[in-house]
N, CA, C and O atoms as a MOPAC input file, in Angstrom:
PM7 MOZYME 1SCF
protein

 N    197.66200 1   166.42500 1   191.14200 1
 C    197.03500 1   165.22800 1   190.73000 1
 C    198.07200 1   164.25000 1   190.24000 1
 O    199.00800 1   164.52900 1   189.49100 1
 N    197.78400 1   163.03900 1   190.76700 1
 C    198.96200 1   162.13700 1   190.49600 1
 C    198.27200 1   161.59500 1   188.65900 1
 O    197.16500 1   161.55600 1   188.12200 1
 N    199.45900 1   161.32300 1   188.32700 1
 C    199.50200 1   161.36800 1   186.82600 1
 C    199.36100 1   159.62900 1   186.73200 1
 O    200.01600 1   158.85700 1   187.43200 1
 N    198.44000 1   159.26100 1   185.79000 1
 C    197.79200 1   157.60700 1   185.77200 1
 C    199.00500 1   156.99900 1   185.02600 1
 O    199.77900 1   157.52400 1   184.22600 1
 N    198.94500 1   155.70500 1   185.53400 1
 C    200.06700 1   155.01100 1   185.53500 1
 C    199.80400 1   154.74300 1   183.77800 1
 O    198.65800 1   154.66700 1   183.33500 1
 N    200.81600 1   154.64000 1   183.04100 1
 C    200.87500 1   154.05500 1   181.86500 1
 C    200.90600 1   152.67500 1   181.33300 1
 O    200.72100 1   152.23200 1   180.19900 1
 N    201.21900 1   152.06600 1   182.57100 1
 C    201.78500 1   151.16700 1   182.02200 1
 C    200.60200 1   149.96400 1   182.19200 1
 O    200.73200 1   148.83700 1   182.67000 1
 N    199.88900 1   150.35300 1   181.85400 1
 C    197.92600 1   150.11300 1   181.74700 1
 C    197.73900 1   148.56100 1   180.65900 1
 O    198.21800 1   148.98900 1   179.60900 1
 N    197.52400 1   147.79600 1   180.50900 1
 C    197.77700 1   146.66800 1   179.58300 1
 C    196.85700 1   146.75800 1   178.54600 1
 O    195.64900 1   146.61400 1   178.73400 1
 N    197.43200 1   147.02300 1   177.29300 1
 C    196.63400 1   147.15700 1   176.53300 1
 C    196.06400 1   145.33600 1   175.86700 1
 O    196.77600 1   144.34000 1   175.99400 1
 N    194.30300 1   145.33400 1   175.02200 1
 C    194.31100 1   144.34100 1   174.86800 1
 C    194.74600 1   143.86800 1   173.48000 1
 O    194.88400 1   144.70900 1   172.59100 1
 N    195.02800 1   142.24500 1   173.17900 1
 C    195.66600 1   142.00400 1   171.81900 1
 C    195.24100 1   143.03600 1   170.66300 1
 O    194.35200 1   143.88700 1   170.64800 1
 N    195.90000 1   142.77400 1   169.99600 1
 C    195.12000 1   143.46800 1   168.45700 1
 C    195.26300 1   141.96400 1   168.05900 1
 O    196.23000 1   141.22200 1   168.22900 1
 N    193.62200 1   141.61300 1   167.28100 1
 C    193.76700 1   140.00700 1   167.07900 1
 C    193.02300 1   140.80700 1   165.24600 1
 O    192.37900 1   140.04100 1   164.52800 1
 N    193.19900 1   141.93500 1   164.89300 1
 C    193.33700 1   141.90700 1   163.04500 1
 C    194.34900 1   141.46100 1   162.31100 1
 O    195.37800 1   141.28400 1   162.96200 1
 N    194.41100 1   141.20600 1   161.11500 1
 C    195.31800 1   140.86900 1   160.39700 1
 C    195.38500 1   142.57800 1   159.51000 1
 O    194.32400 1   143.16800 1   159.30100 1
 N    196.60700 1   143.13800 1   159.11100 1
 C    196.53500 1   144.57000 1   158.69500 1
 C    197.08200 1   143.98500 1   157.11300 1
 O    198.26300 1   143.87900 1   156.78500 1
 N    195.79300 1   143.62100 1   156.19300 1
 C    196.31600 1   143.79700 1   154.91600 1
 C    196.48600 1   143.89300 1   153.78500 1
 O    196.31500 1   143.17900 1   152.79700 1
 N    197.03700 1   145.36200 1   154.09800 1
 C    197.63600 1   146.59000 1   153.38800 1
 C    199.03800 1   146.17800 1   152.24000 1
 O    199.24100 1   146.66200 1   151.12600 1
 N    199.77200 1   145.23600 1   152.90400 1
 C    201.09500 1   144.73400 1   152.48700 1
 C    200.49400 1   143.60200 1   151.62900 1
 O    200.95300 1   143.72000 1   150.49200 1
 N    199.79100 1   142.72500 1   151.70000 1
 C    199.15100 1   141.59300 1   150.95400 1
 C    198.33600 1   142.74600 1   149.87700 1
 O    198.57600 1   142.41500 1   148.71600 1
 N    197.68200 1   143.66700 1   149.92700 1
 C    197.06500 1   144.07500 1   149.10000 1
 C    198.03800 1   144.63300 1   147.74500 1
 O    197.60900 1   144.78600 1   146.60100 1
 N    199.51700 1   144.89600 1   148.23300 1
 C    200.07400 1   145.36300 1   147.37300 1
 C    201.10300 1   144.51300 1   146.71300 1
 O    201.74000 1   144.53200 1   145.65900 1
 N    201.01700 1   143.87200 1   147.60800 1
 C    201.89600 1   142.26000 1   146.38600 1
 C    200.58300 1   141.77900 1   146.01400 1
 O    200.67700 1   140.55100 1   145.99800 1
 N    200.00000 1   141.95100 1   145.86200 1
 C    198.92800 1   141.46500 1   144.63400 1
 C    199.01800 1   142.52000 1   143.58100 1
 O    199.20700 1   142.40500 1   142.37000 1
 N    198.86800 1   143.40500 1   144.20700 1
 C    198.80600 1   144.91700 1   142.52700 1
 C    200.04800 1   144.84900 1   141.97500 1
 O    200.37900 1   145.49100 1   140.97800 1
 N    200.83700 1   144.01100 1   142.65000 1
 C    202.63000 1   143.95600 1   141.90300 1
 C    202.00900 1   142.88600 1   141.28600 1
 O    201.67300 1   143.21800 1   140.14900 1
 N    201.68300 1   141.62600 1   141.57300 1
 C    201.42800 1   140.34300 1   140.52500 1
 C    200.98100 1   140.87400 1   139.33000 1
 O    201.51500 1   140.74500 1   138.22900 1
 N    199.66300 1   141.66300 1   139.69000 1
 C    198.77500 1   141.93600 1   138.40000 1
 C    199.47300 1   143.00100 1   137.60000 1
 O    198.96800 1   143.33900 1   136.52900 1
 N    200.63600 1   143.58800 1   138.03700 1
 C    200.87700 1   144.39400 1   137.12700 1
 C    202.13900 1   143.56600 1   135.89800 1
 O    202.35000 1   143.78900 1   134.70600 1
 N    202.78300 1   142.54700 1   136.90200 1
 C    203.24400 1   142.12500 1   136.34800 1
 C    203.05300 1   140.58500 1   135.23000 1
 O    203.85000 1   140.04200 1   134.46500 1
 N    202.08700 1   140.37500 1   135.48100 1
 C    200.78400 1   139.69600 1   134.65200 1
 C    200.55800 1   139.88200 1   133.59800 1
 O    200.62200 1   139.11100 1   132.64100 1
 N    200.11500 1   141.48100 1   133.68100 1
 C    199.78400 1   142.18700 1   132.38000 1
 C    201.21600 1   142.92200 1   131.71300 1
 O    201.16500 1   143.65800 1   130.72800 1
 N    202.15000 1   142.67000 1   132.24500 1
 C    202.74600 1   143.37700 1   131.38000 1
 C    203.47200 1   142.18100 1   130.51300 1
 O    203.80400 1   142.39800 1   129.34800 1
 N    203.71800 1   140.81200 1   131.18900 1
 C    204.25500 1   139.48600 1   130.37500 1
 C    203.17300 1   138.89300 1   129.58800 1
 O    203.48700 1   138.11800 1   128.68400 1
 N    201.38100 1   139.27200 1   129.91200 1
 C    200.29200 1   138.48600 1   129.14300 1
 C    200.63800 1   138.88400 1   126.97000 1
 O    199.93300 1   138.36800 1   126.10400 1
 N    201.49600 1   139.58300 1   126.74500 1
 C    201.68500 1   139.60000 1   125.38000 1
 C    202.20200 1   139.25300 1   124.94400 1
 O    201.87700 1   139.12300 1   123.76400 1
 N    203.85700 1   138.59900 1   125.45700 1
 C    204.28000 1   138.04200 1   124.83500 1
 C    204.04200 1   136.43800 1   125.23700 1
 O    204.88900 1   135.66800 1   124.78300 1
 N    203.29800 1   136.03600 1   125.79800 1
 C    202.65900 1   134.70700 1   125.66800 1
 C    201.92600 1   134.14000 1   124.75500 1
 O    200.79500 1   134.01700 1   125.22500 1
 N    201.99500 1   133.61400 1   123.39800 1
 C    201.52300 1   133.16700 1   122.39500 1
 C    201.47300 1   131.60300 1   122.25500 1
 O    202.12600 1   130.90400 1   121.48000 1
 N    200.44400 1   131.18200 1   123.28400 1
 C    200.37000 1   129.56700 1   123.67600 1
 C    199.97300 1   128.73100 1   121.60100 1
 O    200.29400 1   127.73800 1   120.94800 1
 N    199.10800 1   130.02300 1   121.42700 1
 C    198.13200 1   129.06300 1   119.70800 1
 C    199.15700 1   129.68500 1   118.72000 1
 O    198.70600 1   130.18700 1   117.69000 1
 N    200.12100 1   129.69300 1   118.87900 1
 C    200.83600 1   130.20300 1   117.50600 1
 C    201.08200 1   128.64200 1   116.17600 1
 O    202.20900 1   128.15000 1   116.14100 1
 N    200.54500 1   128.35200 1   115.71500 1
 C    200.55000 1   127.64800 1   114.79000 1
 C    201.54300 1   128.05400 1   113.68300 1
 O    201.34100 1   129.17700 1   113.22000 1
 N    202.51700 1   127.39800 1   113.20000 1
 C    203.39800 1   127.39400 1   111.55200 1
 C    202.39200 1   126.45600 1   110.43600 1
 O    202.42500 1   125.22800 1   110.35800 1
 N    201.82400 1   127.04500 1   109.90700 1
 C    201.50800 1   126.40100 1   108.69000 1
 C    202.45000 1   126.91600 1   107.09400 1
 O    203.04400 1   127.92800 1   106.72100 1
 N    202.13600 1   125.53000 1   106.50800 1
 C    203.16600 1   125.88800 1   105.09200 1
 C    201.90800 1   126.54600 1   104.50700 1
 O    200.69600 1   126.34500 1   104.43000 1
 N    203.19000 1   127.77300 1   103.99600 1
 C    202.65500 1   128.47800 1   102.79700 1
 C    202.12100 1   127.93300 1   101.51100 1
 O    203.04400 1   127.36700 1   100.92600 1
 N    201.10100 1   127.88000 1   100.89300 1
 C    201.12000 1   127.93300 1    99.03600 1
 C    202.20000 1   128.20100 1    98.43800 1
 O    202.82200 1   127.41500 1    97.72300 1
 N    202.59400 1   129.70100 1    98.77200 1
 C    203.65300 1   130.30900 1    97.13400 1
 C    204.86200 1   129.41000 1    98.38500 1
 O    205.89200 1   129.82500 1    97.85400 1
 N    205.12100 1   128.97700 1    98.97800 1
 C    206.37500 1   127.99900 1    99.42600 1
 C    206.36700 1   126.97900 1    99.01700 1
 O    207.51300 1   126.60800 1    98.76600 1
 N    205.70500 1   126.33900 1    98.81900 1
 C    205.45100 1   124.64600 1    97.59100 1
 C    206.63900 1   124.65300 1    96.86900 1
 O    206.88800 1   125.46400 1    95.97700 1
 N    207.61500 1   123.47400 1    97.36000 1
 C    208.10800 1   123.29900 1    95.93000 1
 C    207.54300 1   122.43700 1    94.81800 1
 O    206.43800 1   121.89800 1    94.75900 1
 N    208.37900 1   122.42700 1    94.09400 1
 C    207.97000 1   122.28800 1    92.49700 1
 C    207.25400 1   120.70500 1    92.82500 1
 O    207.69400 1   119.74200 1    93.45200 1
 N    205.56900 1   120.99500 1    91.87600 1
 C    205.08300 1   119.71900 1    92.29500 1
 C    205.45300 1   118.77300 1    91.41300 1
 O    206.12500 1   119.06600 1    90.42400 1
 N    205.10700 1   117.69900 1    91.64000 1
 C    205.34700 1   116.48000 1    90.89100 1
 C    205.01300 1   116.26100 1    89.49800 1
 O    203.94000 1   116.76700 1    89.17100 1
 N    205.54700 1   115.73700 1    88.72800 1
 C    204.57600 1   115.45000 1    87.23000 1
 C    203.42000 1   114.59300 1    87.45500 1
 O    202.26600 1   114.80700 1    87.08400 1
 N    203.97500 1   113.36100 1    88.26100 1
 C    202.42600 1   112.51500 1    88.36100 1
 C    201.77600 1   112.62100 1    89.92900 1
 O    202.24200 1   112.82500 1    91.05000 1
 N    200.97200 1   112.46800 1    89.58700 1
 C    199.76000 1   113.22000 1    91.07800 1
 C    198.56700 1   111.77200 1    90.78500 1
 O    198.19500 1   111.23500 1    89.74200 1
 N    198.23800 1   111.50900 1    92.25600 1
 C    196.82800 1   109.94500 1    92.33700 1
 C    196.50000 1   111.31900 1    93.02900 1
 O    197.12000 1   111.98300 1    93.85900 1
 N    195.01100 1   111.54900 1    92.23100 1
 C    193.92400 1   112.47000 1    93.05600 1
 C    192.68900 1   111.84500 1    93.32500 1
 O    191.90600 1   111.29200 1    92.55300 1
 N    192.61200 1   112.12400 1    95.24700 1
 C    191.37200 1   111.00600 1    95.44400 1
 C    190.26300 1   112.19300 1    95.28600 1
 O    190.74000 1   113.32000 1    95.41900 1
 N    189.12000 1   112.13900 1    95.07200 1
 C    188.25600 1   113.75900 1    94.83600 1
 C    187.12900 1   112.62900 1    95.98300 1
 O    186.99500 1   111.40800 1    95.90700 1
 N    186.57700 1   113.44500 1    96.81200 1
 C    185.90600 1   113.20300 1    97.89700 1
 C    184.35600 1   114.43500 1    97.48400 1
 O    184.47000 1   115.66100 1    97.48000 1
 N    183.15800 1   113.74100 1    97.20900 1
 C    182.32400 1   114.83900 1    96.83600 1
 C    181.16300 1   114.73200 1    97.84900 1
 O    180.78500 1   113.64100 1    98.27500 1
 N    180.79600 1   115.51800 1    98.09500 1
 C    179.34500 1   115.87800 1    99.62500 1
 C    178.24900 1   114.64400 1    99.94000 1
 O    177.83700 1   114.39300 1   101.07200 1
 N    177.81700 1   113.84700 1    98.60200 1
 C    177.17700 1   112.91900 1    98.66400 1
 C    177.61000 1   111.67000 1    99.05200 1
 O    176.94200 1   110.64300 1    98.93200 1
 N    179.04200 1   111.76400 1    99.65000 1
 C    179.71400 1   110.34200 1    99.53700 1
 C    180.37800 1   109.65200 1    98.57900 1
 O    181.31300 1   108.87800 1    98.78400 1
 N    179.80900 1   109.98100 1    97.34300 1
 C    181.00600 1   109.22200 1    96.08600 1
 C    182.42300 1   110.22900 1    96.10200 1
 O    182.76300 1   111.30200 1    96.59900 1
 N    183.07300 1   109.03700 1    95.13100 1
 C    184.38500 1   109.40100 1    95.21300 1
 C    184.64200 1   108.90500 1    93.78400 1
 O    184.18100 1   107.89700 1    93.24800 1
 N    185.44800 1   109.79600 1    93.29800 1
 C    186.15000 1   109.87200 1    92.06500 1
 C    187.69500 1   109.56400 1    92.04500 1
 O    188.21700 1   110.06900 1    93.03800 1
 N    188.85100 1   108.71800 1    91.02300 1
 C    189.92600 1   108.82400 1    91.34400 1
 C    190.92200 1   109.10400 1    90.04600 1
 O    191.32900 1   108.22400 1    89.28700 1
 N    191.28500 1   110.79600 1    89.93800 1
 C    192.07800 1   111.59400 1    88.65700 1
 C    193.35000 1   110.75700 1    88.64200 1
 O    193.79200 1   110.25800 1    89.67700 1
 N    193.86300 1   110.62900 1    87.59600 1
 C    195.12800 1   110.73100 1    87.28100 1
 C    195.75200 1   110.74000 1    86.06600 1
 O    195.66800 1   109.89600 1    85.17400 1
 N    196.37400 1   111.73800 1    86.09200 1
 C    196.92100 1   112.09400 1    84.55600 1
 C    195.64600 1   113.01900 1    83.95200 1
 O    195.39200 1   114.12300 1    84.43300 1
 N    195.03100 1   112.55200 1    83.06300 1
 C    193.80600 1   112.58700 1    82.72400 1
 C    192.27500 1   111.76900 1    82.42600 1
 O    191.21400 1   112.00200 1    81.84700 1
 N    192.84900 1   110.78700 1    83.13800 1
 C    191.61400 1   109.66300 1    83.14500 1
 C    191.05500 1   110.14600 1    84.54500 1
 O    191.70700 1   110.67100 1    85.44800 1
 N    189.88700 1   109.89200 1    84.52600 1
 C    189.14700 1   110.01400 1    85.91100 1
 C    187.97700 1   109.07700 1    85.89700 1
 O    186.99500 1   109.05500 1    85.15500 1
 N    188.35000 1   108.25400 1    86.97300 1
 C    186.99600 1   107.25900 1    86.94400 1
 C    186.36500 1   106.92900 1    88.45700 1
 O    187.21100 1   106.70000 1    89.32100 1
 N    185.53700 1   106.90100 1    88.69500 1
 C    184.33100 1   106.67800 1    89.82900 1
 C    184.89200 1   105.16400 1    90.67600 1
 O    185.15600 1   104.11800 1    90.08400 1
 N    184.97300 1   105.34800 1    92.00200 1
 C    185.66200 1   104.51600 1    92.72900 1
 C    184.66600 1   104.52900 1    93.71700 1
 O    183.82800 1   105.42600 1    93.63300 1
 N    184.54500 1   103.35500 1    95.05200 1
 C    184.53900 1   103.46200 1    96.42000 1
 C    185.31700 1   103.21400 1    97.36600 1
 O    186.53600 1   103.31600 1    97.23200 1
 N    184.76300 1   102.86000 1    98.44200 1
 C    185.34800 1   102.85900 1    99.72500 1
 C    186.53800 1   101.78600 1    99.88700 1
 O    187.71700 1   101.99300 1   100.17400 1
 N    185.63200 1   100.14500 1    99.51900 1
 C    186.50100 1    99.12900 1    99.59400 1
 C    187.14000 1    98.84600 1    98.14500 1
 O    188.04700 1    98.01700 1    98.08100 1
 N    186.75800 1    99.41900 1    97.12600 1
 C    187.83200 1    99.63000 1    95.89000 1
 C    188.99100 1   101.00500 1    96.01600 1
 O    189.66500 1   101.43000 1    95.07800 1
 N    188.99200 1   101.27500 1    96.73600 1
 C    189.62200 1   102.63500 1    96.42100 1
 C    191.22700 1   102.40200 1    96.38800 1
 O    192.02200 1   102.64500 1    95.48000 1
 N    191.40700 1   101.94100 1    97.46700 1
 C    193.16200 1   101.10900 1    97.79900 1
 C    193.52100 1   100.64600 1    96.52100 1
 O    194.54400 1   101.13100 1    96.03600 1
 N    192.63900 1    99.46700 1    95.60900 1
 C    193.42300 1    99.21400 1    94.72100 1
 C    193.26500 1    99.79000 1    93.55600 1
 O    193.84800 1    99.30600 1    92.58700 1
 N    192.41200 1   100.98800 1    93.40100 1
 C    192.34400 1   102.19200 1    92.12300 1
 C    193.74600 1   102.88100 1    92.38900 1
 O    194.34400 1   103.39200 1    91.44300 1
 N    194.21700 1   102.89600 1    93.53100 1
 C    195.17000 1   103.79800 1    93.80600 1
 C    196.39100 1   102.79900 1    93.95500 1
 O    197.26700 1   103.35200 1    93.29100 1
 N    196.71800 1   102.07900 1    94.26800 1
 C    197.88200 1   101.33300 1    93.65900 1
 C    198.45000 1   100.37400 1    92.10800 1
 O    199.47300 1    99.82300 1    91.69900 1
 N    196.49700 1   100.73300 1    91.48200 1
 C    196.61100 1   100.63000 1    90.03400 1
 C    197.21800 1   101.84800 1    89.45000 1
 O    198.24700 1   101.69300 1    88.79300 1
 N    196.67500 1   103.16500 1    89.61100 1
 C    196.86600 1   104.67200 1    89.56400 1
 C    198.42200 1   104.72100 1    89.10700 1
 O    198.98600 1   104.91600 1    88.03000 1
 N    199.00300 1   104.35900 1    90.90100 1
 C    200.39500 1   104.61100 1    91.05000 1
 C    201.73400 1   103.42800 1    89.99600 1
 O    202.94800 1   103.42200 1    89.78800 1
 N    200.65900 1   102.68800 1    89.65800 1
 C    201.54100 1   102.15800 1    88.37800 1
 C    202.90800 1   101.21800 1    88.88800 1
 O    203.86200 1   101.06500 1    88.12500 1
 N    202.87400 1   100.53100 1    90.45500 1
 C    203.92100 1   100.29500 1    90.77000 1
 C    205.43800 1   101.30500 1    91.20900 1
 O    206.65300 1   101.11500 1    91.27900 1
 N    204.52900 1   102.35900 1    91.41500 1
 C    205.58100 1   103.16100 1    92.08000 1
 C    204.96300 1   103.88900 1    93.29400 1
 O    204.13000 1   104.79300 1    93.36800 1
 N    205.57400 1   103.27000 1    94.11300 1
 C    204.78500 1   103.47300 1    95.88200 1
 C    205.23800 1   105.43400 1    96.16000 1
 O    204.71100 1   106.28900 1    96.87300 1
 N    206.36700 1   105.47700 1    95.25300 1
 C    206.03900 1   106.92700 1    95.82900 1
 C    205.38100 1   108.52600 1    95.16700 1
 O    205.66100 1   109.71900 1    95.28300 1
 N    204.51400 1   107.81000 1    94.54200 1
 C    203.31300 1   108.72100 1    93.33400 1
 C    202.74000 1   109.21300 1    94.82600 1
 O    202.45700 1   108.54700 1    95.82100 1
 N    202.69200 1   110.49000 1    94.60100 1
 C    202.10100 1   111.08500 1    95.54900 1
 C    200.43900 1   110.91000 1    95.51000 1
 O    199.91100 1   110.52200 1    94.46800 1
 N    199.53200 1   111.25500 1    96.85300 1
 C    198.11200 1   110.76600 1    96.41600 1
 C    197.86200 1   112.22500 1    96.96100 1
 O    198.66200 1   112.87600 1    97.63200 1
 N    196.61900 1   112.61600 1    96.55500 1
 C    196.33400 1   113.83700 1    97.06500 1
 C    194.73200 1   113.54200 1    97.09600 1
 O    194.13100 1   112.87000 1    96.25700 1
 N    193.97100 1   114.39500 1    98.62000 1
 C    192.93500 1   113.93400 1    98.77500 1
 C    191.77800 1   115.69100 1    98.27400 1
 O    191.85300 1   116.66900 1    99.01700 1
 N    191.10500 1   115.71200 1    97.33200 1
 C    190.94000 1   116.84500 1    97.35600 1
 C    189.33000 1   116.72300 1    97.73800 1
 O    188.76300 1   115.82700 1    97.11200 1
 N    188.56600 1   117.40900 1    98.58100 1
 C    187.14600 1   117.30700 1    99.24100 1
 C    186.82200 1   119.05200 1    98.88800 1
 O    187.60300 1   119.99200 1    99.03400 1
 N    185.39800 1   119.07600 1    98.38400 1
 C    184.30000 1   120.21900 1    98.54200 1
 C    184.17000 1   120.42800 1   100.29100 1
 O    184.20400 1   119.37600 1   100.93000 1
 N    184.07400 1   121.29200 1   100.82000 1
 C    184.10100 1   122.29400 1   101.80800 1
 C    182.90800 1   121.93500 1   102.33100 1
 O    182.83800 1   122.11200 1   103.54700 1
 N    181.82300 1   121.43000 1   101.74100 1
 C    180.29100 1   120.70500 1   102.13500 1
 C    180.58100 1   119.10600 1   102.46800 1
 O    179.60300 1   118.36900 1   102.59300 1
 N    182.01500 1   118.52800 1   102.62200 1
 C    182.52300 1   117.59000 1   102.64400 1
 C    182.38200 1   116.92000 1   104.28000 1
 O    183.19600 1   117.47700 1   105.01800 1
 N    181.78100 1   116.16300 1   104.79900 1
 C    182.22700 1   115.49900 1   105.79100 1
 C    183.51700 1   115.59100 1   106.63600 1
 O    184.12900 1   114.52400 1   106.58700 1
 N    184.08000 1   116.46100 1   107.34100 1
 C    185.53300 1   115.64500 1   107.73500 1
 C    185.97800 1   114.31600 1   108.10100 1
 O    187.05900 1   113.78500 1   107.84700 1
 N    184.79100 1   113.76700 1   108.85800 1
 C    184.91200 1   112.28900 1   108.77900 1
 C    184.73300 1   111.08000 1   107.38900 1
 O    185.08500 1   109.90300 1   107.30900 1
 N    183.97900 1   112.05900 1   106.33700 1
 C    184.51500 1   111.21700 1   104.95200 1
 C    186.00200 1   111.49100 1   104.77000 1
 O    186.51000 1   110.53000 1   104.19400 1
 N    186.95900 1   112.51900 1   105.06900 1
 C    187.98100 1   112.82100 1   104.76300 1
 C    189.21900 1   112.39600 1   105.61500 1
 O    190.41700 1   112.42000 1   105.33200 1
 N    188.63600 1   112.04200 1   106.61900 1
 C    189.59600 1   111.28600 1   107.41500 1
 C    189.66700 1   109.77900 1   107.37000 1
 O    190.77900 1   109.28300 1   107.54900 1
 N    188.61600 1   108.96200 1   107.15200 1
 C    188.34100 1   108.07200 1   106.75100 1
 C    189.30000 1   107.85100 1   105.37400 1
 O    190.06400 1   106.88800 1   105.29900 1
 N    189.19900 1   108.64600 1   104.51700 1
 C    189.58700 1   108.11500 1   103.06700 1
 C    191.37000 1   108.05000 1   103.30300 1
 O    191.98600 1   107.09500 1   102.82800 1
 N    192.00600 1   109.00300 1   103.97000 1
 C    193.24900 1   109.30200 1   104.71100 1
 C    193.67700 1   108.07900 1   105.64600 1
 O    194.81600 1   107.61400 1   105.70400 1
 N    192.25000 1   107.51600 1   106.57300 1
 C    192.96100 1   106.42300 1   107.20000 1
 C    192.90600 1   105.17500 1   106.20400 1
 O    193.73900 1   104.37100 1   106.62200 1
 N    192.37700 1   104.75300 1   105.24500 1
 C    192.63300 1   103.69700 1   104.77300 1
 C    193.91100 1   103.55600 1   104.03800 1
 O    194.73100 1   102.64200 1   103.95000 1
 N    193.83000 1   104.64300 1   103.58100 1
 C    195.47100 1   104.72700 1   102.39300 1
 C    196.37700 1   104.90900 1   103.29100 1
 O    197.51400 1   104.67500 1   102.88000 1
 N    196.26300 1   105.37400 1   104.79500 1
 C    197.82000 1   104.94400 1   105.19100 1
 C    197.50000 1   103.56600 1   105.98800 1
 O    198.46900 1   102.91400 1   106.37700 1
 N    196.66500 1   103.26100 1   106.15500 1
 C    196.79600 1   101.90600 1   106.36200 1
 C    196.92800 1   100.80900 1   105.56500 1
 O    196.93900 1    99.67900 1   106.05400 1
 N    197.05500 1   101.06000 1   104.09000 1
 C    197.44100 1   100.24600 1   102.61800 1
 C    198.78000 1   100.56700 1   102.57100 1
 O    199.46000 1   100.00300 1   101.71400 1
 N    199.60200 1   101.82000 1   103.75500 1
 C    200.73900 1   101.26300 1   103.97100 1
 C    201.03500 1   102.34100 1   102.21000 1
 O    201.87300 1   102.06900 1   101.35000 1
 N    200.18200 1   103.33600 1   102.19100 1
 C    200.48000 1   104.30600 1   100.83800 1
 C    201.64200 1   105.57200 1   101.28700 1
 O    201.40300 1   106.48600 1   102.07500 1
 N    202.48900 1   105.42000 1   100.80900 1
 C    203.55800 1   106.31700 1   101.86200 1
 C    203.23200 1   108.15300 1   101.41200 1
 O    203.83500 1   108.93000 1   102.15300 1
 N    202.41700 1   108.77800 1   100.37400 1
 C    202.67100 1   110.24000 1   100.33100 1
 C    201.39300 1   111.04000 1   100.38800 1
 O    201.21200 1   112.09300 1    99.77700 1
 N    200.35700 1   110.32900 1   101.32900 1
 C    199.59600 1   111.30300 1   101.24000 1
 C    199.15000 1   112.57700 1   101.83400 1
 O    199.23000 1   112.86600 1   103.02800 1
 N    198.72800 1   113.22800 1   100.99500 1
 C    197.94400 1   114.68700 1   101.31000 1
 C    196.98300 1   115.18400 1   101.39900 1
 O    195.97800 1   114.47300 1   101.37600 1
 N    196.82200 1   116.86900 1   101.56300 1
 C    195.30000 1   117.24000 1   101.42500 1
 C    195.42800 1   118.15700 1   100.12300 1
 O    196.58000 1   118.54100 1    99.92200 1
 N    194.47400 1   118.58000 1    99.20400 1
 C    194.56900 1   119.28700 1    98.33700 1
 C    193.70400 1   120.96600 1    98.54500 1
 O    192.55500 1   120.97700 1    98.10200 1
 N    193.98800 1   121.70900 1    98.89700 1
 C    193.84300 1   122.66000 1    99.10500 1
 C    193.61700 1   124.13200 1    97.77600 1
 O    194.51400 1   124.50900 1    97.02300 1
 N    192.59100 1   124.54900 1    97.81500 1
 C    191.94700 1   125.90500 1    96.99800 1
 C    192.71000 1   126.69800 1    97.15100 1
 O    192.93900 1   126.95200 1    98.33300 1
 N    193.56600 1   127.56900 1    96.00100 1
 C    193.97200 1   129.15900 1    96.70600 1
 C    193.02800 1   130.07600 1    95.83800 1
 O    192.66200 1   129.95000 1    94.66900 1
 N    192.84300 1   130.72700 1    96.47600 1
 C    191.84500 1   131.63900 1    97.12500 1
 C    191.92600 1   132.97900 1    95.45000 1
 O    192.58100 1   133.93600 1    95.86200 1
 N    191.74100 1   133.09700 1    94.78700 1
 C    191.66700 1   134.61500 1    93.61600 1
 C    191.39700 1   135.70500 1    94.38200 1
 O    190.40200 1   135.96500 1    95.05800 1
 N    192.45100 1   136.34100 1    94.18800 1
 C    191.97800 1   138.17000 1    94.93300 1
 C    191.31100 1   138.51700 1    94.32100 1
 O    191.50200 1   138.08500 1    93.18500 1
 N    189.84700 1   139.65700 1    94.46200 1
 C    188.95900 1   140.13700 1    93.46400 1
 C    189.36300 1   140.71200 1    92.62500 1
 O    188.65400 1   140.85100 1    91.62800 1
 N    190.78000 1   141.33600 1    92.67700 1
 C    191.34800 1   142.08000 1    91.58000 1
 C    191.51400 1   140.98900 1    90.45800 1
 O    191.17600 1   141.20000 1    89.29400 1
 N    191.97200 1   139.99400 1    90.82800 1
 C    192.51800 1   139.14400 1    89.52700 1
 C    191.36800 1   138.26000 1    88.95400 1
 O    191.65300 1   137.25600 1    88.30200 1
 N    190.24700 1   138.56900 1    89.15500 1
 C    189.33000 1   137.50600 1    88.92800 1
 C    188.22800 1   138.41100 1    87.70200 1
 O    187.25100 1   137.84300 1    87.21400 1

């Protein structure tokens, strides 16, 4: 028996085989996960409390309270202010010295937009040191 010719035409192979694409992907993902930790996009520096240096003797404290009024400390006088008085309670306050620090201290039931507000007027009076006044916190042990 004569033996069939081989040389028979085979037809295209029209697949794509992939096996090789499947595994440069399991290389991406492995290497994905092994760099996803040290990626720390939200790392925020905030200043510490016990890092404060030494505060000032004189302090303009604006006190921002839930209902909208506003109070303005200094030293030990404290007297009841508003919105369009407040600029010049606080350059009365500061006594002619532009760099008396002002500090804005707000209840936590506070508006942020009362608190940003009170922040944009005093730097727009062109008040060069202001701040926020911030709670630290009593551990239950010490309380």
């Amino acid at each position: 028996m004569p033996l069939r010719s081989s040389n028979r035409r085979r037809g295209l192979m029209a697949e794509i085989n992939v096996v090789p694409y499947i595994d440069v992907m399991l290389v991406l993902v492995v290497i994905l996960m092994v760099a996803a930790p040290f990626v720390n996009p939200s790392v925020v520096n905030l200043p510490s409390v016990n890092k404060a240096s030494n505060a000032p003797e004189k302090v303009v404290e604006v006190i921002v309270y839930p209902d909208g009024r506003m109070s303005l400390r200094s030293g030990k006088d404290m007297k009841p202010t508003d919105m369009p008085g407040l600029v010049a309670a606080v350059r009365e306050a500061q006594a002619g010295d532009p760099k008396t620090p002002v500090v804005i201290a707000a209840d936590k039931n506070v508006r942020y937009e009362d608190v940003v507000n009170v922040m944009k007027s005093l730097q727009a009076a062109n008040v060069e040191r202001v701040g926020l006044s911030l709670k630290v916190e009593r551990s239950a042990a010490a309380r």
